[in-house]
KEKEKE-991910 format. One record per residue (C-alpha): x, y, z; residue in one letter; residue number from 1. Coordinates in nm, 2 decimals. Layout:
// KEKEKE-991910
<u = X	v = Y	w = Z	res = A	n = NUM>
...
END
This chain:
// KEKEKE-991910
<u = -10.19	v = 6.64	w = -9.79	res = X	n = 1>
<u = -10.08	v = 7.00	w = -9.65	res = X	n = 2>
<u = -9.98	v = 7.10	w = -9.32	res = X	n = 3>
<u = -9.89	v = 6.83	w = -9.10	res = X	n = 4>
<u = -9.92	v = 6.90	w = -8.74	res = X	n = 5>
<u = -9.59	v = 6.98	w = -8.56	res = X	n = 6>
<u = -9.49	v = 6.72	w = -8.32	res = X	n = 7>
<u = -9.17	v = 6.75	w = -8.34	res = X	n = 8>
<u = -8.93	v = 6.99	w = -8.49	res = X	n = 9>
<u = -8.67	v = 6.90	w = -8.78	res = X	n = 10>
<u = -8.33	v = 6.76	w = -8.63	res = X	n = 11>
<u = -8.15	v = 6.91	w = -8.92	res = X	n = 12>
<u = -8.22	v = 7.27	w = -8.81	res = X	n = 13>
<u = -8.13	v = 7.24	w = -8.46	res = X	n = 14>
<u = -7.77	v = 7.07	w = -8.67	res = X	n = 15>
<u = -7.64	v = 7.38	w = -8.82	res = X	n = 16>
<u = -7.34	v = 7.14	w = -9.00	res = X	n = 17>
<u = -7.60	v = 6.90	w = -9.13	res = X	n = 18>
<u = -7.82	v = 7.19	w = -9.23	res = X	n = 19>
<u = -7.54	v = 7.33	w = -9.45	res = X	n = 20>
<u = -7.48	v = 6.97	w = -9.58	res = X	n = 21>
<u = -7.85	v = 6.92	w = -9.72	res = X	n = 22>
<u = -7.83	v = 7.24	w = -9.90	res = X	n = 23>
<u = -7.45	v = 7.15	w = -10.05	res = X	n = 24>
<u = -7.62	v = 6.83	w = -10.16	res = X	n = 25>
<u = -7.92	v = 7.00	w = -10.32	res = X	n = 26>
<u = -7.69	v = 7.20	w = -10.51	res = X	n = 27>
<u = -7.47	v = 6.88	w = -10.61	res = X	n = 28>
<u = -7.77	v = 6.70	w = -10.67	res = X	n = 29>
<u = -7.76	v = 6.80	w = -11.08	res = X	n = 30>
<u = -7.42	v = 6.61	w = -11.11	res = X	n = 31>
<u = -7.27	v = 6.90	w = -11.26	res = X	n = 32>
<u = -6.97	v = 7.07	w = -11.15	res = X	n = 33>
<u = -6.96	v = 7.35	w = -10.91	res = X	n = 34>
<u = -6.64	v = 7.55	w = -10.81	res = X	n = 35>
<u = -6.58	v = 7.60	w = -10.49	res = X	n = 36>
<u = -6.64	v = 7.98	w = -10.53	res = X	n = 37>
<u = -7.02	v = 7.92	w = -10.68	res = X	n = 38>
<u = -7.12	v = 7.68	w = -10.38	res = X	n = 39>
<u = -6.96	v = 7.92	w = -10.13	res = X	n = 40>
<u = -7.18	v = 8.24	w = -10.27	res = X	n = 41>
<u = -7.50	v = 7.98	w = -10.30	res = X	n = 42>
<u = -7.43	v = 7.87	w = -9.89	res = X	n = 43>
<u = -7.34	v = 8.21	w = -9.79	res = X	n = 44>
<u = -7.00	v = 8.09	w = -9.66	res = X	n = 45>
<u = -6.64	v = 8.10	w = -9.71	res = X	n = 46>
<u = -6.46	v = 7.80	w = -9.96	res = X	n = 47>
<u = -6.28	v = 7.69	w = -9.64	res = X	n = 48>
<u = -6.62	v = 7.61	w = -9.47	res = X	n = 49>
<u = -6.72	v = 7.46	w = -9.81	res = X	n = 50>
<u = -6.47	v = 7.24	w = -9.85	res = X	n = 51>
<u = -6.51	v = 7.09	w = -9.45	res = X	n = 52>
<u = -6.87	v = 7.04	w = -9.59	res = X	n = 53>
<u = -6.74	v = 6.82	w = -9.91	res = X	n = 54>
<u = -6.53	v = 6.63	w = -9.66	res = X	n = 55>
<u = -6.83	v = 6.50	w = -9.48	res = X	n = 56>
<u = -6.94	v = 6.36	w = -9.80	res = X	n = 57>
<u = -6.67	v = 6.10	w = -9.77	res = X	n = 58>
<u = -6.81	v = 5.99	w = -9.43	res = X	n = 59>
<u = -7.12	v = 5.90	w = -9.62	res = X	n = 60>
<u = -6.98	v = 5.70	w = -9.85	res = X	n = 61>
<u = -7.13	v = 5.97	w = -10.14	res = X	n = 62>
<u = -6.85	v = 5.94	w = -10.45	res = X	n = 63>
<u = -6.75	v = 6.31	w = -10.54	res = X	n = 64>
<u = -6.51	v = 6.42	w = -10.80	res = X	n = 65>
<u = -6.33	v = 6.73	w = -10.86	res = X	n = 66>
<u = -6.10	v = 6.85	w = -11.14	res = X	n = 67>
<u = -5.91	v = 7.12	w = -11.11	res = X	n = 68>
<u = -6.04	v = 7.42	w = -11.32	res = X	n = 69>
<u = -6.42	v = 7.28	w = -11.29	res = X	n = 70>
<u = -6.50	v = 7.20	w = -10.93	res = X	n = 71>
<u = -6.68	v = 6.93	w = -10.77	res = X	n = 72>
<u = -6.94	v = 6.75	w = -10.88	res = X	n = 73>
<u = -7.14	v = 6.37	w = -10.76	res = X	n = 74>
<u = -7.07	v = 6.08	w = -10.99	res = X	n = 75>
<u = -7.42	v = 6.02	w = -10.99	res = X	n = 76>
<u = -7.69	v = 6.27	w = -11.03	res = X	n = 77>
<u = -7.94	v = 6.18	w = -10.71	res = X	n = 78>
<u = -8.28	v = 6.31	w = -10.59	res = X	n = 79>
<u = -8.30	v = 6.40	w = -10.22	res = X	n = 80>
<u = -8.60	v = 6.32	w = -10.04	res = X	n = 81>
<u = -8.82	v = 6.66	w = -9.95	res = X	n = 82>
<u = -9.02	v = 6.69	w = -9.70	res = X	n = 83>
<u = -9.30	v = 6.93	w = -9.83	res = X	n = 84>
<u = -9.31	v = 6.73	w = -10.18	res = X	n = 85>
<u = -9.41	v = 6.43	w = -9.99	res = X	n = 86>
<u = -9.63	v = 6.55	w = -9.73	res = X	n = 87>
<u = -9.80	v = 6.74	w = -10.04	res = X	n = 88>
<u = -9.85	v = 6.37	w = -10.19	res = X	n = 89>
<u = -9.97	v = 6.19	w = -9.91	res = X	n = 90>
<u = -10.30	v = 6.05	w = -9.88	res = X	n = 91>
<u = -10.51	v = 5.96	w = -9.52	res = X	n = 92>
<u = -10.37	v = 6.11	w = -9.17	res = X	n = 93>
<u = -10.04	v = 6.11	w = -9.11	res = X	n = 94>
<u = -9.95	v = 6.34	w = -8.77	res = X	n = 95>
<u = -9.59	v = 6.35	w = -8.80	res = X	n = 96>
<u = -9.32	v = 6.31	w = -9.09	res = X	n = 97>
<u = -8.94	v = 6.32	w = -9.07	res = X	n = 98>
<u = -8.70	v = 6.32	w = -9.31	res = X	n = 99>
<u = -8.31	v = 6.26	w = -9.21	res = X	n = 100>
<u = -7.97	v = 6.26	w = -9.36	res = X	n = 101>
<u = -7.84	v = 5.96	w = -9.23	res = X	n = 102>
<u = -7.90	v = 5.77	w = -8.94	res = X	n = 103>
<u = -7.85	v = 5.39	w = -8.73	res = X	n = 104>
<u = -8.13	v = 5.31	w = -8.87	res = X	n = 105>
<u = -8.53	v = 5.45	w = -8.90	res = X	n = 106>
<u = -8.67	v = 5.17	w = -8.67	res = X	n = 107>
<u = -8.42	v = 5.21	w = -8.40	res = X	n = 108>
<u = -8.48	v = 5.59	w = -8.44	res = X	n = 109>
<u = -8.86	v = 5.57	w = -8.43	res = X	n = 110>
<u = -8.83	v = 5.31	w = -8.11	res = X	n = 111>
<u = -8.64	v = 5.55	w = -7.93	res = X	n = 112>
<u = -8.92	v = 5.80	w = -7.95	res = X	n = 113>
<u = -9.20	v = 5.55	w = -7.97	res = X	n = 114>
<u = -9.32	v = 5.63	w = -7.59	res = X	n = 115>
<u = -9.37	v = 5.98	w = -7.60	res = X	n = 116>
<u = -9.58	v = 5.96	w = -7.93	res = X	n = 117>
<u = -9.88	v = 5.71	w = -7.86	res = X	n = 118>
<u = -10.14	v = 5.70	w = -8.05	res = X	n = 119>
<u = -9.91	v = 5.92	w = -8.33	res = X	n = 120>
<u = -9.90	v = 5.80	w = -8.70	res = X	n = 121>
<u = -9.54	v = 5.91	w = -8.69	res = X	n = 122>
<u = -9.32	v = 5.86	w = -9.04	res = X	n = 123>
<u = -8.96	v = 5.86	w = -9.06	res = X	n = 124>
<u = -8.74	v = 5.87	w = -9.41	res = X	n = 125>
<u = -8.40	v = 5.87	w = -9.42	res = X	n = 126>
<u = -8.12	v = 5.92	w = -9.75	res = X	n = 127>
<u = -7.90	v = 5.66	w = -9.58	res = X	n = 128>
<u = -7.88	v = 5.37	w = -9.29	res = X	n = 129>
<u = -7.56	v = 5.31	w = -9.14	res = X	n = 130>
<u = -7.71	v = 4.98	w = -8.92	res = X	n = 131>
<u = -7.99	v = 4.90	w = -9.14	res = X	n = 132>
<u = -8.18	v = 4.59	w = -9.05	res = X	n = 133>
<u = -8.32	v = 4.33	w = -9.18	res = X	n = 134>
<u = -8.51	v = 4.00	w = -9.06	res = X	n = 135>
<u = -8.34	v = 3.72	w = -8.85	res = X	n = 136>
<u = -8.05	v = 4.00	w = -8.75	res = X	n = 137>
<u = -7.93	v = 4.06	w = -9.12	res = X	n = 138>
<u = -7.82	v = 4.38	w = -9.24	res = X	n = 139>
<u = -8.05	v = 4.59	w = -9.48	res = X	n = 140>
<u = -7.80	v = 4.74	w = -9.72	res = X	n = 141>
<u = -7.82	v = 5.12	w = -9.71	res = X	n = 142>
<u = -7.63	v = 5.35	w = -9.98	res = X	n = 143>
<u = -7.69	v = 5.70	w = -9.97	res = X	n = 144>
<u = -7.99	v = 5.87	w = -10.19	res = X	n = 145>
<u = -8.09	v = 5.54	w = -10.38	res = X	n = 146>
<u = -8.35	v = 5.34	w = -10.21	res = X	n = 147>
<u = -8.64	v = 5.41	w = -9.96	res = X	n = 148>
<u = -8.61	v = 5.35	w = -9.62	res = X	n = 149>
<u = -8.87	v = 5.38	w = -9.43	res = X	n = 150>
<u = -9.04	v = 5.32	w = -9.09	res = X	n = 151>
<u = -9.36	v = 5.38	w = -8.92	res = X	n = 152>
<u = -9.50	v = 5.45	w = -8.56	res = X	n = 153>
<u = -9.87	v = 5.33	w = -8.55	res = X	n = 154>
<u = -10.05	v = 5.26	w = -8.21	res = X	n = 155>
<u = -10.30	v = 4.99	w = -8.15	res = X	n = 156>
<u = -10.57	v = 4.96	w = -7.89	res = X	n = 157>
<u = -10.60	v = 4.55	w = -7.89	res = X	n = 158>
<u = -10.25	v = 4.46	w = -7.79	res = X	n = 159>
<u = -9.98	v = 4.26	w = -7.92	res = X	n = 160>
<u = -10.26	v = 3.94	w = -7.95	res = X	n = 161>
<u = -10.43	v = 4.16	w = -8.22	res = X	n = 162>
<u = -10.14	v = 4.17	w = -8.45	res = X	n = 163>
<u = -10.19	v = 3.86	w = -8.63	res = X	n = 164>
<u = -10.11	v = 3.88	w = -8.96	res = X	n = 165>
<u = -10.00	v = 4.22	w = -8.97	res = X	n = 166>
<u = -9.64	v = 4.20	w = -9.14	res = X	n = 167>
<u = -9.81	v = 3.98	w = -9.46	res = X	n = 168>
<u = -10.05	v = 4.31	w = -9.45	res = X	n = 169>
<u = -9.76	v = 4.55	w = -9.47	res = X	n = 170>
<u = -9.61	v = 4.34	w = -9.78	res = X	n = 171>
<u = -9.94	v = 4.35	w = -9.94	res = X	n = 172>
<u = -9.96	v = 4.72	w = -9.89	res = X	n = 173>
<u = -9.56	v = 4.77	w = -10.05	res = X	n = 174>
<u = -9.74	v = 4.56	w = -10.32	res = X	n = 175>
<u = -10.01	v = 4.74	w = -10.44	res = X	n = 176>
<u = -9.80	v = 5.09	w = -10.37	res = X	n = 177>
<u = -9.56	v = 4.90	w = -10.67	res = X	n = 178>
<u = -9.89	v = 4.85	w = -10.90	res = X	n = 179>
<u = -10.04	v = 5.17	w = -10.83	res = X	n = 180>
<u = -9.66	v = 5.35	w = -10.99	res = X	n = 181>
<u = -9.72	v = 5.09	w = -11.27	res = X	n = 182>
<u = -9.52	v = 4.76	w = -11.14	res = X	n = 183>
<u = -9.77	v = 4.50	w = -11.27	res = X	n = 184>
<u = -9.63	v = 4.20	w = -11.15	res = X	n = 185>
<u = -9.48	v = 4.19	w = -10.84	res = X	n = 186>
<u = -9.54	v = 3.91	w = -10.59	res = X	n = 187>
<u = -9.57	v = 3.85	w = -10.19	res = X	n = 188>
<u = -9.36	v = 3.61	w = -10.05	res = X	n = 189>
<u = -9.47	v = 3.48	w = -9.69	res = X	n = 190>
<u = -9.40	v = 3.59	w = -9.44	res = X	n = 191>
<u = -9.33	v = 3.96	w = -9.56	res = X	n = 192>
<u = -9.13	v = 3.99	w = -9.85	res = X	n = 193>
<u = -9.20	v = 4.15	w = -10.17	res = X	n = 194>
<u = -9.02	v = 4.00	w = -10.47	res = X	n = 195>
<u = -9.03	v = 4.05	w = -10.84	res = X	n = 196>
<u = -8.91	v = 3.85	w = -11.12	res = X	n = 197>
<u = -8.82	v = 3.57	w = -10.81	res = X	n = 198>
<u = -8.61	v = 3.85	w = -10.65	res = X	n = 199>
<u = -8.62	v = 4.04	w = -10.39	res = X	n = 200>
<u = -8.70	v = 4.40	w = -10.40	res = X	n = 201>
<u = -8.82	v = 4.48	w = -10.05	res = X	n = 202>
<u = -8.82	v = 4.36	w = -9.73	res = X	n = 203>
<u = -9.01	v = 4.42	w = -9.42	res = X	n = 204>
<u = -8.95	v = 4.41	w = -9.01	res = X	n = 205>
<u = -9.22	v = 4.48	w = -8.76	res = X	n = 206>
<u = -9.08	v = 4.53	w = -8.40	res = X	n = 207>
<u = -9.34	v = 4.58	w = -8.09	res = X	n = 208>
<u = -9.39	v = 4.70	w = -7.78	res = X	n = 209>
<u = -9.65	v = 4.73	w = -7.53	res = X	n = 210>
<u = -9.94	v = 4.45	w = -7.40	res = X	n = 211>
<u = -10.03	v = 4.17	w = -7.51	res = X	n = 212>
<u = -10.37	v = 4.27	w = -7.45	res = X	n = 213>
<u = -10.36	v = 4.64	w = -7.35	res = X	n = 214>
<u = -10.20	v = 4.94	w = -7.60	res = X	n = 215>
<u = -9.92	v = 4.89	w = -7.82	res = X	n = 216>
<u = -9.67	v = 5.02	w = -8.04	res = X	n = 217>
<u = -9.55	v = 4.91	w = -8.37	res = X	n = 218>
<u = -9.28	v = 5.02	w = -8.56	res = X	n = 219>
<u = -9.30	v = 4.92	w = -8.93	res = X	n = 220>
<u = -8.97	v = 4.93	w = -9.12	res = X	n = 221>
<u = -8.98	v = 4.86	w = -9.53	res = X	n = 222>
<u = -8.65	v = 4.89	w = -9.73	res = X	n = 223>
<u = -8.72	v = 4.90	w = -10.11	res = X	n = 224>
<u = -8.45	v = 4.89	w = -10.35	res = X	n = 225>
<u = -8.44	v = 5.15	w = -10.61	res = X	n = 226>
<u = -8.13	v = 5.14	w = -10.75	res = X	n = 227>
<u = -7.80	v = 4.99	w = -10.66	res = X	n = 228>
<u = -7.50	v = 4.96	w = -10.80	res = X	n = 229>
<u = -7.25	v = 4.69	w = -10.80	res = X	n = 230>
<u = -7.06	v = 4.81	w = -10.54	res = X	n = 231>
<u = -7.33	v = 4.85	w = -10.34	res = X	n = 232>
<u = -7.49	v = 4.57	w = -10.34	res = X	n = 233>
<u = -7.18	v = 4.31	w = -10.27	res = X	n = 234>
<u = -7.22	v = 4.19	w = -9.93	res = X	n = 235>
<u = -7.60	v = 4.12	w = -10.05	res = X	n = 236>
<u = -7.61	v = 3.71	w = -10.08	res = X	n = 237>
<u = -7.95	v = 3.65	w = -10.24	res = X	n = 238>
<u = -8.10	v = 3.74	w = -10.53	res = X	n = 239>
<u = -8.25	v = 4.12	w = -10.56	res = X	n = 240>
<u = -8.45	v = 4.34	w = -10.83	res = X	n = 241>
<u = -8.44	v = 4.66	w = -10.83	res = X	n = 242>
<u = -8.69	v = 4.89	w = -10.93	res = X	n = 243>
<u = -8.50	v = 5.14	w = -11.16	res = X	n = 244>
<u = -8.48	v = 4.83	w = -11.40	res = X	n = 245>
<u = -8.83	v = 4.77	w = -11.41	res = X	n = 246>
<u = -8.99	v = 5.16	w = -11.38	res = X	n = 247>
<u = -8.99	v = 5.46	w = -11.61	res = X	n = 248>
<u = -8.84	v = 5.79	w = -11.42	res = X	n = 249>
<u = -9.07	v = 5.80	w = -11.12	res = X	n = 250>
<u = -8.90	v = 5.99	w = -10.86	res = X	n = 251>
<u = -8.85	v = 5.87	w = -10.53	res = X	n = 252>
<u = -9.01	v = 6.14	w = -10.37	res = X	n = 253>
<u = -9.33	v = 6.01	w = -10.53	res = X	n = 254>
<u = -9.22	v = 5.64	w = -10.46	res = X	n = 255>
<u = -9.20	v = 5.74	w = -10.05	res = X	n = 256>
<u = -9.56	v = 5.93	w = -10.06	res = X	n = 257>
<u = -9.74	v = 5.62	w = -10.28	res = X	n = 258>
<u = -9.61	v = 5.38	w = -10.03	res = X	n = 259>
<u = -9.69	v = 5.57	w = -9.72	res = X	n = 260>
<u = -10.04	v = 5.62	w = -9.86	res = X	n = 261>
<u = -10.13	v = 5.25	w = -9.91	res = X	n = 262>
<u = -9.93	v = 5.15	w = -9.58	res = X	n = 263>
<u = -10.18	v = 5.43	w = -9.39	res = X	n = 264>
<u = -10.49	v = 5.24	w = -9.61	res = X	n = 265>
<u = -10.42	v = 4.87	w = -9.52	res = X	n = 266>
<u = -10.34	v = 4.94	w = -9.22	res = X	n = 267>
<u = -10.66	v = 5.11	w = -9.13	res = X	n = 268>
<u = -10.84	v = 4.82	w = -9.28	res = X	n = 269>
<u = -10.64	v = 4.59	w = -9.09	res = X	n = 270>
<u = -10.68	v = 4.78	w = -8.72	res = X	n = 271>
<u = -11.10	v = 4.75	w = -8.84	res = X	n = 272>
<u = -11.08	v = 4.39	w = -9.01	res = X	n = 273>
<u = -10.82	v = 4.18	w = -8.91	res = X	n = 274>
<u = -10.62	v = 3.97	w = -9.15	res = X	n = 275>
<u = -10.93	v = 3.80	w = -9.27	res = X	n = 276>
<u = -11.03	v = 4.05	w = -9.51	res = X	n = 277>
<u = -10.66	v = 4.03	w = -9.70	res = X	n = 278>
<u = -10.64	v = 3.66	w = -9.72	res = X	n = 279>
<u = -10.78	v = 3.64	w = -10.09	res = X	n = 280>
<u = -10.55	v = 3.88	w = -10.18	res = X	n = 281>
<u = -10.22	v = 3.77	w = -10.04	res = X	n = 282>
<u = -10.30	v = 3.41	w = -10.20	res = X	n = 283>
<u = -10.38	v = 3.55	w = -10.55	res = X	n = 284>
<u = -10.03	v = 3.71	w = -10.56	res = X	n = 285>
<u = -9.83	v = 3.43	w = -10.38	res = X	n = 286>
<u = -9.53	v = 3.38	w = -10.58	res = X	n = 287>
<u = -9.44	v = 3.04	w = -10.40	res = X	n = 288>
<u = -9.85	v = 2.88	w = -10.41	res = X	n = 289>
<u = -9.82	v = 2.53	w = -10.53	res = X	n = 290>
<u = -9.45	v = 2.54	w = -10.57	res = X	n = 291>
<u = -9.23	v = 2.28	w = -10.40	res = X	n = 292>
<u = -9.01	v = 2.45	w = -10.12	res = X	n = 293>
<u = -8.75	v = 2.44	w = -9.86	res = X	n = 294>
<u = -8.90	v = 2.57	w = -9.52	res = X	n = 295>
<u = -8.51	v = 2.64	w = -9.33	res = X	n = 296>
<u = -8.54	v = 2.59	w = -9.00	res = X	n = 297>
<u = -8.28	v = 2.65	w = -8.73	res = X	n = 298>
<u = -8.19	v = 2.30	w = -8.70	res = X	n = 299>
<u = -8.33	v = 2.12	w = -8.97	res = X	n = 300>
<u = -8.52	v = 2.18	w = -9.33	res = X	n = 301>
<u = -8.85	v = 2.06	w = -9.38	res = X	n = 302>
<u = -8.98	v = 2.03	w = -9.77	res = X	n = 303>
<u = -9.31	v = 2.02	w = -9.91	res = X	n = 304>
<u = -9.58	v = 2.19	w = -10.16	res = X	n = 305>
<u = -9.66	v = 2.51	w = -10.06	res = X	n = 306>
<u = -10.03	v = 2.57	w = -10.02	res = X	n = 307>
<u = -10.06	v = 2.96	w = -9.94	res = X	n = 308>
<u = -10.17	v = 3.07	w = -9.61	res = X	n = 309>
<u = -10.49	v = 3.03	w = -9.35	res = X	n = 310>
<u = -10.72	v = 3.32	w = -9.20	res = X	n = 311>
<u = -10.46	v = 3.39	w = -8.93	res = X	n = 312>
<u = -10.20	v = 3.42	w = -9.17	res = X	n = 313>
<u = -9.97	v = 3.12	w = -9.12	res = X	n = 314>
<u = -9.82	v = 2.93	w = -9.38	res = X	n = 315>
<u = -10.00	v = 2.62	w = -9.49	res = X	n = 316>
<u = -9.72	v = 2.32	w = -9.61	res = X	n = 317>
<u = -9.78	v = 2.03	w = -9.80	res = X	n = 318>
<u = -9.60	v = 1.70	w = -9.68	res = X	n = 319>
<u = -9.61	v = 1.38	w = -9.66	res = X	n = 320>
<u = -9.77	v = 1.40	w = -9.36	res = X	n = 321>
<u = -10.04	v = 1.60	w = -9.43	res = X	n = 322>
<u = -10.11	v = 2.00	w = -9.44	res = X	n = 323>
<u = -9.91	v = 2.16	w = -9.17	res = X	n = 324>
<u = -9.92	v = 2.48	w = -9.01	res = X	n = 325>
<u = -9.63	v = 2.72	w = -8.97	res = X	n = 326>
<u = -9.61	v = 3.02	w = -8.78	res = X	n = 327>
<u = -9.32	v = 3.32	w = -8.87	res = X	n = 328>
<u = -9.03	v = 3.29	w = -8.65	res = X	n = 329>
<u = -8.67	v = 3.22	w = -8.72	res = X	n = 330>
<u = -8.69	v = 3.05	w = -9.06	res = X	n = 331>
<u = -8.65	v = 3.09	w = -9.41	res = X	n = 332>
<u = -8.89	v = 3.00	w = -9.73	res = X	n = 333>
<u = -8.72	v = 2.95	w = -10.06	res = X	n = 334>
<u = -8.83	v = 2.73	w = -10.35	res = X	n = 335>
<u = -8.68	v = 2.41	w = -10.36	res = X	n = 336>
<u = -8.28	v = 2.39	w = -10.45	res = X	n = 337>
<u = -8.27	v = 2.76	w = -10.50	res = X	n = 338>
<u = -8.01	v = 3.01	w = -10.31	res = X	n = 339>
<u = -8.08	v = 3.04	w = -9.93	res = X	n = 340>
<u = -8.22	v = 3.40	w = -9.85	res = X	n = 341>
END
């Protein structure tokens, strides 16, 4: 996909500091070392300015070394996301694509611009998250130049009433991104996360505005872990897959266009179908179906036999009082005894 129409232009190139920092990175990026001299002829500026550029790095959280003699090099080798590589990839209309540094986080950047872009399919990227979020207020955690965050502006004509369902549809659309790089056996995990090996390895959160039945915006955030390190993944208290474990060397920068492309596909379907036409799906790849459970409600846990879902997209649980209906809210679904997600 070539030439995107300009809606908006690059923040990093009205950020002349930030601008100067994506190239440093680029140059980093190998995990070689670089002298101060080298990078100050490659930027075009003076080892002073340089090395006010590697401090930034710090704020970042992005482990640098130096040795005196070689330079400065990144303990890790990383891949920067790039714009022109991924717009290149993408498949079905996107109008506007972003990618940042570092930011709050994508859906709080995307909801702050969400009003002046209706009816835009609007994508932002980012390398890092410093507020990431999650469902139910949690953080998403964030490290610099390892995962894929991502969010998306999409407009809808039928309201907030028409969104039934959607946020299954997103995980279904992270799914078959996963198969489509060659991840056979991932599973969906109601109401929106994407799990593999009984771990997660992506999560979801839809936030709206608008009508309930008149125009609205929705901004579609995934987080999908690529690779994490220890450290990194600490103050995470459930258990996660990531997918360098389970994927050859795909790169990220065809990870972010494979999952834009199936998010701008289902959802398509979705704004023409409904949920109705994904149901099938989402129940064939249920990794819970027929499983006993924990449903964790704010006040109280309710247990049964889960049963998959219903046309609408709610979560069917079998108790001893019969099949009951459960709508998304503030709960949590885990199989029976395990670790509370």
């Amino acid at each position: 996909m070539k030439g995107l129409p300009v809606c908006i232009t690059i923040e990093l190139l009205f950020n002349l500091g930030a601008y100067m920092l994506r190239n440093l990175l680029v140059i980093l990026a190998d995990g070689e070392f670089h002298s101060g001299e080298e990078l100050g002829a490659q930027l075009g500026v003076t080892r002073a300015a340089v090395w006010k550029q590697l401090k930034k790095l710090e704020a970042l959280n992005i482990p640098l070394s130096s040795v005196k003699g070689k330079g400065y090099r990144l303990s890790d080798a990383i891949e920067l996301l790039d714009q022109s590589i991924i717009e290149e990839k993408v498949e079905g209309r996107l109008d506007c694509l972003e990618v940042l540094l570092n930011t709050d986080s994508t859906n709080s950047y995307l909801l702050d611009k969400a009003s002046d872009h209706m009816g835009k399919r609007y994508a932002v990227l980012a390398e890092k998250q410093e507020s990431g979020r999650g469902r139910r207020g949690r953080t998403w955690v964030s490290p610099f130049g390892k995962n894929i965050y991502l969010s998306m502006l999409w407009s809808f004509s039928g309201g907030i009433g028409s969104l039934e369902g959607l946020s299954l549809v997103i995980a279904i659309a992270v799914e078959r991104a996963l198969t489509d790089l060659g991840v056979d056996d991932a599973k969906l995990k109601w109401p929106n996360d994407v799990y593999l090996n009984n771990k997660k390895l992506a999560g979801i959160l839809l936030e709206v505005s608008g009508e309930y039945s008149g125009h609205c915006q929705v901004v579609i955030g995934i987080g999908l872990n690529i690779k994490l390190s220890d450290y990194d993944a600490e103050s995470i208290d459930q258990p996660w897959a990531q997918l360098s474990e389970y994927l050859g060397n795909v790169d990220r920068n065809t990870i972010a266009a494979t999952m834009i492309s199936h998010l701008i596909k289902a959802v398509e379907q979705f704004d023409k179908e409904g949920f109705k036409s994904f149901k099938d799906y989402w129940v064939s790849r249920d990794a819970f179906i027929n499983q006993e459970v924990d449903l964790i409600l704010p006040n109280k846990t309710r247990s049964g036999i889960a049963k998959g879902i219903n046309t609408k997209g709610e979560f069917l649980l079998q108790t001893d009082l019969g099949l009951e209906i459960i709508n998304a809210g503030e709960l949590s679904l885990r199989l029976k005894n395990a670790p509370l997600d």
